[in-house]
C-alpha positions in Angstrom: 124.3 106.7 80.2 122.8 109.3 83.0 124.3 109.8 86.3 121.7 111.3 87.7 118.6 114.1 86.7 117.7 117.0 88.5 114.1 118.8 88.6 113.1 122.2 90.2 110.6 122.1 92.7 108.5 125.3 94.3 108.1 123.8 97.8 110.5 121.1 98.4 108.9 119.9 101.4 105.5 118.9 99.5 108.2 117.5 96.6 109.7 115.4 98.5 106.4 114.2 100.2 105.2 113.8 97.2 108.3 111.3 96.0 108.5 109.7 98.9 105.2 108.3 98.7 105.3 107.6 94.5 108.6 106.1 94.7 108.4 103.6 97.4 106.5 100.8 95.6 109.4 101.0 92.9 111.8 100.6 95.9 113.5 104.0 95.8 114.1 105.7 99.0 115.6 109.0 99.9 119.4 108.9 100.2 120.0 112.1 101.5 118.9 115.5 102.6 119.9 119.1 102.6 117.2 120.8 103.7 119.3 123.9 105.7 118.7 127.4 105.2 119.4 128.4 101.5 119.6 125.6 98.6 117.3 122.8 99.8 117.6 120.0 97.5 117.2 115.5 99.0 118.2 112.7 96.2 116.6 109.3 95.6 117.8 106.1 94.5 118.3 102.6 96.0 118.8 102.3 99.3 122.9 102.0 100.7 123.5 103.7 96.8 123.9 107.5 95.6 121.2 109.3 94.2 120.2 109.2 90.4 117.1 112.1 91.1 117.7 114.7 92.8 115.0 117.6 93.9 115.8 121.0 94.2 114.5 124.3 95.5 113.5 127.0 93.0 110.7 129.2 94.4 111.5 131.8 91.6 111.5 131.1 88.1 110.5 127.6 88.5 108.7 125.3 85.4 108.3 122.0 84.3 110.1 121.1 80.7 107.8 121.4 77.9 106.3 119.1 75.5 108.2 115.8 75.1 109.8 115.7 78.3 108.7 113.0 81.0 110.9 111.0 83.4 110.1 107.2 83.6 111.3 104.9 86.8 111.7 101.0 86.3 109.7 99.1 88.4 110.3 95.5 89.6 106.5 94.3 88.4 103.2 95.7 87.4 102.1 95.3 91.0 104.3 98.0 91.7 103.1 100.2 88.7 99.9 100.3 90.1 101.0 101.1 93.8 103.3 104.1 92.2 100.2 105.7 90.4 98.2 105.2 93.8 100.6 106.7 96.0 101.1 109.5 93.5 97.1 110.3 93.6 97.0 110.0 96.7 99.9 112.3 97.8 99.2 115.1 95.5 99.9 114.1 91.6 97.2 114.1 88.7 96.6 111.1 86.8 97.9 111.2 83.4 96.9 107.4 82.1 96.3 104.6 84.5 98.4 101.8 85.2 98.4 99.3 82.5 99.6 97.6 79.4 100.8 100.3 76.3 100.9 97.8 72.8 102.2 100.8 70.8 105.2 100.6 72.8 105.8 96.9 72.6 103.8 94.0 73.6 105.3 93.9 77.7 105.0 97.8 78.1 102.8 98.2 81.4 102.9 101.5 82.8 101.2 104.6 84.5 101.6 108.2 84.2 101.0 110.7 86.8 101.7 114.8 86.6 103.5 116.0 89.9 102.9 118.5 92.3 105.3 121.3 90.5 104.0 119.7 87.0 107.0 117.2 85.6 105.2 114.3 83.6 106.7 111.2 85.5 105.8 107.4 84.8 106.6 103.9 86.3 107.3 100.9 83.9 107.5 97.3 84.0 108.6 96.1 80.9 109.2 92.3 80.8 107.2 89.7 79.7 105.3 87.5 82.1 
């Protein structure tokens, strides 16, 4: 149903180390750049493919959705739940719930939640029984 999201970011350079790092594990690369003079912005998605995230600039005026909002990436396998919420610690994201199985939101849910750097609730899923 989306094409793609979009999130404001105050420093785009520490949002899109930030990204980098959080979605490798989920095998999500950069897929392009603008980062000229003026509206900075890079997408992600899977390699050789266009972008379904994109990050852009917004010094001014610049905040996370409120309650209710989060953005959750599939990930191939819990292994690579638990590298996202690693990588997202250890590049600059809070943890908001460790990697691991959710019951309340079925019996394969296994997920971790992290805060970013400019504040968006993100989270990496596996949901598939094993």
């Amino acid at each position: 149903m989306l094409h793609h999201i979009s999130l404001g970011v105050t420093d785009i350079e520490r949002a899109a180390a930030f990204y980098d790092a959080a979605l490798a594990p989920l095998g999500y690369v950069r897929v392009w750049e603008d980062l000229s003079p003026g509206d900075q912005a890079v997408g992600y998605g899977v390699s050789g493919g266009g972008d379904k995230l994109a990050l852009k600039q917004r010094s001014i005026g610049q905040r996370p959705p409120g309650p209710g909002f989060h953005l959750a990436f599939a990930a191939p396998d819990r292994q690579a739940v638990a590298a996202f919420h690693a990588a997202a610690l250890a590049s600059g994201g809070k943890d908001n719930g460790g990697p691991g199985l959710r019951a309340h939101y079925g019996p394969s849910y296994f997920a971790a939640f992290v805060i970013d750097p400019d504040g968006h609730p993100i989270e990496a899923v596996f949901n598939q029984a094993i």
